[in-house]
C-alpha positions, 0 to 999 in steps of 0.5 A: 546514503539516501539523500532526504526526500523533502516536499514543498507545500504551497498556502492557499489563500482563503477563498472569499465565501461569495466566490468559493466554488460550491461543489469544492471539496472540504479536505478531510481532518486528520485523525489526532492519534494517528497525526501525532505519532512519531515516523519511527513510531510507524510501519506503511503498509502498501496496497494496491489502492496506493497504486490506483492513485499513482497511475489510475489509467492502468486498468490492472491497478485499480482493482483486483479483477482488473489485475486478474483480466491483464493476466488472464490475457497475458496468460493466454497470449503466452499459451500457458492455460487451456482453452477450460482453464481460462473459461474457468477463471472467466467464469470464476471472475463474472460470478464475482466469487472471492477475487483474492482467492481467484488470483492466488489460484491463477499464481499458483498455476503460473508458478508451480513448484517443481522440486526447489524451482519455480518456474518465472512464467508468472513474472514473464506475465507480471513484467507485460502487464506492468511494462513501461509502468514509469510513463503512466505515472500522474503527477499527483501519484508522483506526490504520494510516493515522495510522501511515502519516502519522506517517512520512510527517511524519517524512519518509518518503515515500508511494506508492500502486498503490491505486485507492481514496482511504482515504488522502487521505479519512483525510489530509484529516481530519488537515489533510494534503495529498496529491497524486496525480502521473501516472505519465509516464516522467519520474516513473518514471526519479525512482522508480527513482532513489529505488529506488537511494538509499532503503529501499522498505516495500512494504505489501500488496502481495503480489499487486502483485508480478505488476503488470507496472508494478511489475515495470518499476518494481522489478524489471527496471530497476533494475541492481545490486539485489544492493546494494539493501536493500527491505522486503516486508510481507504476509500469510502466508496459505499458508506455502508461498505465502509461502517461494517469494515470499520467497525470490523476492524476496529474490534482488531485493533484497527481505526478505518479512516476515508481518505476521500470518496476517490483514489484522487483523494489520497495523494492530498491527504496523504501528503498533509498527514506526512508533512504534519508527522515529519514537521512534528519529528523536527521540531522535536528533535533538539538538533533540529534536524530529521530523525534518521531512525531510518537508517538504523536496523530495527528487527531486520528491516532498516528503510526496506521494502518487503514484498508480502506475497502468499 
């Protein structure tokens, strides 16, 4: 059995008005109707801006091109494209097209599927560009992935569009198991079902809105969505950018909330909005002690990990 992950949090004391540092940062408030749900009422979903804030030194996880140069290059150290196909993924890249769509296409021409075999020279590639991943985490990433685990012990549930195993490695540490599930029709139709009944956090995931597994997953399957009540957490980087997700989103069913203007930001936001739902799980409980949801199977996905890939 998992042992409960548990997270320390320190008061500060208030800063006199004469001495508080001008340029400090004034963390951001908790949305009510997101801090008052219950940890078994959630399902996480992991994206790659989660990934940014635990190991930011690591160019391939803080963004999508990034992830497809590291490739690129561990591609062509292997001899796996021809001197035409790799200029065409530069050129593809450099002229900013959909990067999404770029790197499915760059996995699919990694694993292509001979009869049932599928070939591994896309994971050969994956386990070079995330190798020794475990050394490069940063203390406060560290912090956002024991938040994740928290809920997860208190019941919530954990999916993950990542290439990369940050997850698992910290879990791991914690005597906490995590199981990847392929992403087969049947596992998708019980996604959409938890889509119906639970509040999804979507963490990081800005840019996996124009995932096309994603869209199939959320946003077009899915009927009455005018009922549903879902949680998007990413980084403003452009206020702009951010109002036209948002109120994109929101037409889905989804409130767009900043964690911050950086990846750094979300660690701290994250930790705050986990310990307020758990708390509240405890004191509720008229044991007083966790819920341990967690630990029962809900719709095949008892405190598991399924790796969302298309």
């Amino acid at each position: 059995m998992a042992s409960v992950v548990g997270v320390k949090t320190e008061k500060r004391p208030a800063a006199d008005s004469q001495d508080a540092d001008s340029n400090a940062k004034k963390p951001r408030k908790l949305l009510p109707s997101l801090k008052t749900k219950r940890a078994p009422e959630l399902v996480l979903v992991i994206g790659t801006g989660v990934s940014s804030a635990v190991a930011p030194q690591v160019p391939a996880l803080r963004s999508w091109k990034g992830l497809i140069q590291a490739l690129l290059d561990a591609a062509n150290d292997f001899d796996l494209l021809e001197e035409e196909e790799s200029r065409r993924f530069q050129k593809h890249m450099q002229e900013d097209k959909n990067l999404v769509h770029v790197a499915h296409d760059l996995i699919q021409k990694l694993s292509p599927r001979t009869g049932n075999v599928r070939s591994t020279f896309f994971k050969d590639c994956l386990y070079e560009v995330f190798d020794d991943l475990e050394c490069k985490m940063e203390h406060a990433g560290k912090h956002l992935l024991r938040s994740v685990l928290q809920l997860m012990e208190s019941g919530a549930l954990v999916l993950t569009t990542n290439f990369d195993n940050l997850l698992e490695i910290y879990a791991a540490h914690q005597d906490t198991k995590l199981e990847s599930l392929d992403l087969t029709d049947e596992k998708k139709r019980e996604i959409q079902k938890l889509y119906e009944t639970k509040s999804f956090v979507f963490l990081g995931c800005g840019r996996t809105v124009d995932d096309t597994t994603f869209q199939a997953l959320f946003l077009e399957a899915v009927k009455h969505k005018s009922d549903l009540e879902h949680f998007m957490l990413v980084r403003r980087e452009d206020v702009g950018e951010f109002k036209k997700l948002r109120d994109n989103m929101l037409d889905k069913g989804i409130k767009v909330i900043s964690y911050g203007d950086e990846y750094g930001d979300l660690p701290e936001y994250f930790e705050r909005l986990a310990n307020e739902i758990c708390n509240r799980d405890v004191s509720t409980n008229s044991w007083g002690s966790p819920s341990q949801n967690g630990e029962e199977v809900q719709n095949g996905f008892n405190t598991q990990k399924s790796l969302l890939q298309g």
